[in-house]
C-alpha positions as CSV (number, residue, x, y, z in Angstrom):
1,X,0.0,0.0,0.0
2,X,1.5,3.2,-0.6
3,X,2.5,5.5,2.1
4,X,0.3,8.8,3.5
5,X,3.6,10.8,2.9
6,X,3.9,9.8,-0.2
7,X,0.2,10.5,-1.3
8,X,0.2,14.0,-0.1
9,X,3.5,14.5,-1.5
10,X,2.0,13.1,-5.0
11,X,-1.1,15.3,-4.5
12,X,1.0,18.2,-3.8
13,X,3.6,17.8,-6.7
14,X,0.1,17.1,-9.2
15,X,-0.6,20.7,-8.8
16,X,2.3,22.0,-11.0
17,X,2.9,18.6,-13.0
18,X,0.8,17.1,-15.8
19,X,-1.0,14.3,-15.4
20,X,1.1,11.6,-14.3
21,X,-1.1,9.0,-16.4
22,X,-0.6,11.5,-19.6
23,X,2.7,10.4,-20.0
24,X,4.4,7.5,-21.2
25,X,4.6,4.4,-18.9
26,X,7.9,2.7,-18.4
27,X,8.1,0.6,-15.6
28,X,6.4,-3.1,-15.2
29,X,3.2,-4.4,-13.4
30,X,3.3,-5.2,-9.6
31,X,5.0,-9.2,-9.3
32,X,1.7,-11.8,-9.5
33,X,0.8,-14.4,-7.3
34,X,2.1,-17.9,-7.4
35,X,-0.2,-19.9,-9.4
36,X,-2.2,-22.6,-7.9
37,X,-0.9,-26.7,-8.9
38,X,-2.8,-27.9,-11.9
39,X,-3.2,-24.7,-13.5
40,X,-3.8,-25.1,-17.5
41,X,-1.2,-24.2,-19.6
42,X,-0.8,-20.8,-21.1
43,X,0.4,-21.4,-24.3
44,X,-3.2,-22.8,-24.7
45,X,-5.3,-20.0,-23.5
46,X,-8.4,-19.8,-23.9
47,X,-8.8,-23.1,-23.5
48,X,-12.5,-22.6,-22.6
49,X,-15.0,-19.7,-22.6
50,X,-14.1,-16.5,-21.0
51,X,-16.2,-14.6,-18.1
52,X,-16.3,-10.5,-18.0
53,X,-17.5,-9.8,-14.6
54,X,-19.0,-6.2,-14.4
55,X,-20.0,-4.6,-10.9
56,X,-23.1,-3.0,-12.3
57,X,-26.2,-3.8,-13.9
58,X,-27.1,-4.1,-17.0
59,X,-27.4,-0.9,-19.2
60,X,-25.1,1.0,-17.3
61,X,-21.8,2.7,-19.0
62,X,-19.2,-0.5,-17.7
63,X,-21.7,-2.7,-18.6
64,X,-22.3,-1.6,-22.0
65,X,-18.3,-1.2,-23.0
66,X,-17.8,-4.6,-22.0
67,X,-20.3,-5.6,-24.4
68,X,-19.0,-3.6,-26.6
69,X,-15.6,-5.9,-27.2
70,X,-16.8,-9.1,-26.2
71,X,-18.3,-10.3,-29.2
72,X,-15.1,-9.4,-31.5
73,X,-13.2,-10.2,-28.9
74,X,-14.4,-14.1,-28.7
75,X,-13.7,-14.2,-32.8
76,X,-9.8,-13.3,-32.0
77,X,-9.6,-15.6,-29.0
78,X,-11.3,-18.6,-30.5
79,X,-13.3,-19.0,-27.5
80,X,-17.2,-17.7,-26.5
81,X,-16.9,-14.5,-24.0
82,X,-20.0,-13.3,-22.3
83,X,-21.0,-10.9,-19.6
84,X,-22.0,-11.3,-16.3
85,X,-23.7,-8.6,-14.4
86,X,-22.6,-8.5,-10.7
87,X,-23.7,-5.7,-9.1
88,X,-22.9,-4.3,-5.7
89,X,-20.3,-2.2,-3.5
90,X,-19.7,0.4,-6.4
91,X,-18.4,-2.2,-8.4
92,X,-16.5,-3.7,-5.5
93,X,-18.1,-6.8,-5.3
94,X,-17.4,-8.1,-8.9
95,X,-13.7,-6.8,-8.3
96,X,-13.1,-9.4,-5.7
97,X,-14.5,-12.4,-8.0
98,X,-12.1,-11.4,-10.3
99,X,-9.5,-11.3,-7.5
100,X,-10.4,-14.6,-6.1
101,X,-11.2,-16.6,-9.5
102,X,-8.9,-20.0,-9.8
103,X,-10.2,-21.0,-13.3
104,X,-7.6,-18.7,-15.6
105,X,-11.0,-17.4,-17.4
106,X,-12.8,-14.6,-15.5
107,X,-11.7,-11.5,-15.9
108,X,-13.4,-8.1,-15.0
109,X,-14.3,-4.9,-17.0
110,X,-13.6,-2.8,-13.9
111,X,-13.7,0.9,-12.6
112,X,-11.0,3.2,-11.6
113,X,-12.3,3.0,-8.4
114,X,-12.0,-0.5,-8.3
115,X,-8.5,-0.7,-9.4
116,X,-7.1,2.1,-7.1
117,X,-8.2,3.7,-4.4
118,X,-10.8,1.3,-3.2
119,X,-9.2,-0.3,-0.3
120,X,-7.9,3.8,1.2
121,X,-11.8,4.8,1.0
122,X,-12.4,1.4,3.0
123,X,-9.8,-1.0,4.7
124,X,-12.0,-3.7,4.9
125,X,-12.1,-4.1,1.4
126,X,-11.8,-7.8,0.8
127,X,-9.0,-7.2,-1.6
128,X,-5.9,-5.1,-2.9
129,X,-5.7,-3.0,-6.3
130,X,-2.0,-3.0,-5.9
131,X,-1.5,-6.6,-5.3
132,X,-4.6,-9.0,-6.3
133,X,-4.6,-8.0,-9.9
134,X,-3.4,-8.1,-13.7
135,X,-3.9,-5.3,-15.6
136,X,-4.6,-6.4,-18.9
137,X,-5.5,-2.7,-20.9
138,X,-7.8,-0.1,-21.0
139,X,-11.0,0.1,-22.7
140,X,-12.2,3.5,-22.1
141,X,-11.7,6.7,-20.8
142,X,-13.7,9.5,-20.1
143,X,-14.0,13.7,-18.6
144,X,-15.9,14.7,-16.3
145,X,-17.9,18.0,-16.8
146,X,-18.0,20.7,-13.8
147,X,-21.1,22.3,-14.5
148,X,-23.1,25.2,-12.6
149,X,-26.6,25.9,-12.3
150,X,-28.1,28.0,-15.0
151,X,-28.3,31.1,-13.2
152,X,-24.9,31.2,-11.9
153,X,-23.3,34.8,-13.1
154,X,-20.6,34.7,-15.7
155,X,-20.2,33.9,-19.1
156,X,-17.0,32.3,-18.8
157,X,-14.9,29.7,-16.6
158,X,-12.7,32.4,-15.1
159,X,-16.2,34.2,-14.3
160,X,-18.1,31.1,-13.3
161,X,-15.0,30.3,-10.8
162,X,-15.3,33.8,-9.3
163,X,-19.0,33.4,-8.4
164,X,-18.2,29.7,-7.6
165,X,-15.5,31.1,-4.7
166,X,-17.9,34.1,-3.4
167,X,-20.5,31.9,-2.3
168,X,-17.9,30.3,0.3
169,X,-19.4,27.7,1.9
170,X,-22.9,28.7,1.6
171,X,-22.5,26.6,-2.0
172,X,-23.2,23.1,-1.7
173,X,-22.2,20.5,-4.5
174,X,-23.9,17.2,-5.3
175,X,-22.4,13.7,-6.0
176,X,-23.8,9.8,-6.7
177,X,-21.9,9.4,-3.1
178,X,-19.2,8.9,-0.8
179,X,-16.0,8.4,-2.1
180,X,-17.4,8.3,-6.0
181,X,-14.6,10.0,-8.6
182,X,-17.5,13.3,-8.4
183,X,-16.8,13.7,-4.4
184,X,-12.9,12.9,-5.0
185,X,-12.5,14.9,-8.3
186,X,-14.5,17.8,-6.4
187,X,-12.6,18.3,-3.6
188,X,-9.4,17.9,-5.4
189,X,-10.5,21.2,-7.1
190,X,-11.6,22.9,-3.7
191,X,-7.8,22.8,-3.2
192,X,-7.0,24.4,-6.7
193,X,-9.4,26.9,-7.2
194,X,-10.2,27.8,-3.7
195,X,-14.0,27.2,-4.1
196,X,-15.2,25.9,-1.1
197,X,-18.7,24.3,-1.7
198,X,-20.3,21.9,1.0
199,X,-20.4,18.5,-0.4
200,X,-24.3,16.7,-0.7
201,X,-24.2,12.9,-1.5
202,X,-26.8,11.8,-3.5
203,X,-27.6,8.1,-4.7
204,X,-27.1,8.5,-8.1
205,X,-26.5,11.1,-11.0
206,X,-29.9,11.7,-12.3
207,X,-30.4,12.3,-8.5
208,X,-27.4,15.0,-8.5
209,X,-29.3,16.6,-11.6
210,X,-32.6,16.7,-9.7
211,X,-31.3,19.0,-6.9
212,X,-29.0,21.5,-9.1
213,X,-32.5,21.7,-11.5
214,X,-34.5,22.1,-8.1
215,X,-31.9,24.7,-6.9
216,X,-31.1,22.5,-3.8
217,X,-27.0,22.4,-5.2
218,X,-24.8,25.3,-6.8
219,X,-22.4,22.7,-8.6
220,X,-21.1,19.1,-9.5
221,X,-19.0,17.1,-11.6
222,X,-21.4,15.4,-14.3
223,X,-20.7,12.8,-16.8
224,X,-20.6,14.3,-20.2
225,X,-23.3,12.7,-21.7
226,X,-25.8,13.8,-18.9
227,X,-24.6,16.7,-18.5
228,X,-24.6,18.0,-22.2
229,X,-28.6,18.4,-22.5
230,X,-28.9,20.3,-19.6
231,X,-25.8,22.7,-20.8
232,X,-27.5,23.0,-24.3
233,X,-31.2,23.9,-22.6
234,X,-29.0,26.6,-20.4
235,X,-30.3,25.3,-17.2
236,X,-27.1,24.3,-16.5
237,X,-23.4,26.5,-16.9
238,X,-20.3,24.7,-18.1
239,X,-16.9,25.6,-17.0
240,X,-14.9,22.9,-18.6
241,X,-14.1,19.0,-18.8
242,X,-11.6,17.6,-16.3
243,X,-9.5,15.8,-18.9
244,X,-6.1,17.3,-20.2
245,X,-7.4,17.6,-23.6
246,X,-10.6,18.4,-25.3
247,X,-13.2,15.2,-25.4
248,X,-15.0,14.1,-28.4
249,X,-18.1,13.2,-26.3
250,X,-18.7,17.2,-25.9
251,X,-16.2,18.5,-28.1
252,X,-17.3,22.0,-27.8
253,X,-16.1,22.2,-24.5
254,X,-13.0,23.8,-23.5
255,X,-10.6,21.8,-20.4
256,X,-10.3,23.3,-17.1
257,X,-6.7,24.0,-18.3
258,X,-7.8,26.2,-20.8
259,X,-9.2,28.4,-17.6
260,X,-5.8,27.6,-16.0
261,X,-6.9,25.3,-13.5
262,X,-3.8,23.0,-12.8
263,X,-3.4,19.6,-11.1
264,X,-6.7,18.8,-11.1
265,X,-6.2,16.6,-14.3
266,X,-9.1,13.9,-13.7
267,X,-11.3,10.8,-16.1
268,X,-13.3,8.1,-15.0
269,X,-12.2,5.0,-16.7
270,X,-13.1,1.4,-17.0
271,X,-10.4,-1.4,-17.9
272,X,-9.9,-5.2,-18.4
273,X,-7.7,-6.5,-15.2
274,X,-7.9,-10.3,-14.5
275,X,-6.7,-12.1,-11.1
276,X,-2.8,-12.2,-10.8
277,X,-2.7,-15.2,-11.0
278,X,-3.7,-15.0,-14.7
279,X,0.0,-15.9,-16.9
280,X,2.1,-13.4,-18.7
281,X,1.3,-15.0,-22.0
282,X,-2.1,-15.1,-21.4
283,X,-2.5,-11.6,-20.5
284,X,-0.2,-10.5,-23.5
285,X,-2.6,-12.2,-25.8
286,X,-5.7,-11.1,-24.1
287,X,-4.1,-7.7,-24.7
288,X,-3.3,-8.2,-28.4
289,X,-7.0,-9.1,-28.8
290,X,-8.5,-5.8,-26.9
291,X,-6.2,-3.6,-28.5
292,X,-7.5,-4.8,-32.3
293,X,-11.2,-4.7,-31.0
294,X,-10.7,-1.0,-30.0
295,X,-8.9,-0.1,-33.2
296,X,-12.5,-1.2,-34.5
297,X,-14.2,2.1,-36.1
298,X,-17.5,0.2,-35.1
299,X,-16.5,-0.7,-31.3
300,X,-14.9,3.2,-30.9
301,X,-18.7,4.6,-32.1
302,X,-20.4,1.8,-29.4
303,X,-18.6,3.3,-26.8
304,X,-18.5,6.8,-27.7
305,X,-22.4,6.5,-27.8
306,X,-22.2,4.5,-23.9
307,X,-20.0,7.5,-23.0
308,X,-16.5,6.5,-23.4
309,X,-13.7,7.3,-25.6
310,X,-11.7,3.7,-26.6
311,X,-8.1,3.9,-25.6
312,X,-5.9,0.9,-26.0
313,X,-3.2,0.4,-24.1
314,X,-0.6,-2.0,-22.6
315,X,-0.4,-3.8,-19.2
316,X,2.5,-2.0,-18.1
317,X,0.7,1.5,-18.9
318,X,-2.6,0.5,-17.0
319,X,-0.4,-0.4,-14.2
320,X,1.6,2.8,-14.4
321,X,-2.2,4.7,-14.5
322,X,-3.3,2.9,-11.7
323,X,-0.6,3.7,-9.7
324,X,-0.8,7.1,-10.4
325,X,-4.7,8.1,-9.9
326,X,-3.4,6.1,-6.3
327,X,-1.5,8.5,-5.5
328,X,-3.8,11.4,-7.0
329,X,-7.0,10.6,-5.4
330,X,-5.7,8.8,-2.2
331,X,-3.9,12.6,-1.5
332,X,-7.3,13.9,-1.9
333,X,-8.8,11.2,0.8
334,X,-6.0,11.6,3.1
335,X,-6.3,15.2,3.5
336,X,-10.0,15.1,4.3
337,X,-10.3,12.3,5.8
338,X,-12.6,10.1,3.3
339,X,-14.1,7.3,4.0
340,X,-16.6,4.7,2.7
341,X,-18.9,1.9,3.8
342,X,-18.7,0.0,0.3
């Protein structure tokens, strides 16, 4: 686990740097687990149908990127590869299947939650991002929007951020919950704006949306796709997207750079990881496969239309992302003290 000193120290270096997941990765995935006796052989694999365990339900933006590869993903591996919806524990639940599976052929479609700073927001999570995993590669990224509501005054981010810091902590902003990428991403920009909104959990987005419409909220960081009605029916005010550069799923957006917020770099993300366990070979190959499928102009509009951009990508620079939205985020929990019952 890595240390407090070294997460502050990461959240405090983040505010001059770029994105540490922006750059190139160059160092190597955390060592695996022994495998268990009588474990198939990799130069095999798959030797039988594959599992994608998602922690949500069905229809919901995980759950619809991992069907977005796993039909061309069976026709490069030989091998049927279905879904399975497991919902529960913000995706947490599914995460420790995939963790704890002996058979070589589950893997998960899982969150960046999942995959980093789930066991900081809760200790007794059942198992360790750092340790009890294979990254395999990316499948999606994606911004977050931090929108106002529509009668917020300016016409502009620097404008929008002046009102944001005026109303002090009479402002309140809304997120799907405790210790969700919103609450995280929000109060790492309390520290680089100097806005200081109170923060409302909510339990879900559409709830979030509900308040800001009703008036109850000032603020909150939206996915893009919900957010961009709102934005384009003016009840709600866009400052910017939280990713380093512009996103196609609202392209017309400008970044929070471009107001000169820096540090506060931020995407949600969902990724194939399988247990660590799981050989080298086979995860190379399962890699291979993933990266074709998202080279796929038809897979790349499926997930642009669930909300995510594709981005392929190797083990090692998963790993090296993972590690670094650790550090990121688990500043931002350290500092205030976060913590989460799931």
């Amino acid at each position: 686990m890595i240390s407090k000193r070294r997460l502050l120290q990461s959240l405090a270096a983040s505010a001059c740097a770029p994105a540490a997941w922006a750059q190139q990765a160059t160092s190597s995935t955390a060592p695996r687990a022994a495998r268990p006796a009588g474990s198939a052989a990799p130069g095999a694999w798959p030797t039988q149908p594959v599992r994608i365990l998602v922690g949500f339900p069905a229809g919901a933006s995980p759950d619809l990127a991992a069907r977005a590869i796993a039909e061309p993903l069976s026709r490069l591996l030989g091998q049927p590869v279905t879904v399975e919806n497991k919902p529960g524990a913000s995706g947490n639940l599914a995460a420790d299947l995939v963790a704890k599976a002996q058979d070589d052929h589950t893997i998960g479609a899982l969150i960046n939650g999942n995959l980093t700073i789930a066991k900081l927001l809760n200790p007794a999570t059942p198992f360790d991002p750092e340790k009890d995993f294979a990254p395999v590669g990316l499948i999606g990224t994606a911004p977050l929007v931090l929108a106002v509501s529509g009668d917020a005054v300016g016409k502009n981010a620097t404008e929008l951020l002046l009102w944001a810091r005026n109303l002090g902590d009479k402002g309140k902003y809304g997120t799907p919950g405790v210790g969700t990428v919103g609450h995280l991403g929000m109060e790492l920009l309390k520290t680089r704006t100097s806005i200081s909104p109170q923060h409302a959990p909510f339990n879900g987005n559409p709830q979030v949306i509900a308040a800001m419409l009703a008036g109850q909220i000032q603020m909150a960081l939206l996915p893009p796709g919900l957010a961009k009605p709102h934005v384009a029916s003016g009840k709600f005010k866009a400052l910017g997207v939280t990713s380093p550069l512009r996103s196609p799923l609202f392209s017309e957006l400008p970044t929070l750079r471009e107001a000169d917020v820096r540090g506060a770099d931020l995407e949600i993300w969902t990724a194939l990881a399988a247990p660590a366990s799981l050989p080298k070979p086979a995860v190379a190959r399962l890699n291979a496969a993933l990266g074709e499928v998202l080279r796929s102009a038809e897979v790349q509009q499926q997930l642009l239309k669930a909300g995510w951009q594709a981005q392929a990508g190797t083990p090692q620079a998963l790993a090296y992302r993972m590690r670094s939205d650790t550090s990121q985020l688990g500043g931002v929990i350290l500092m205030r003290g976060i913590r989460s019952e799931t």
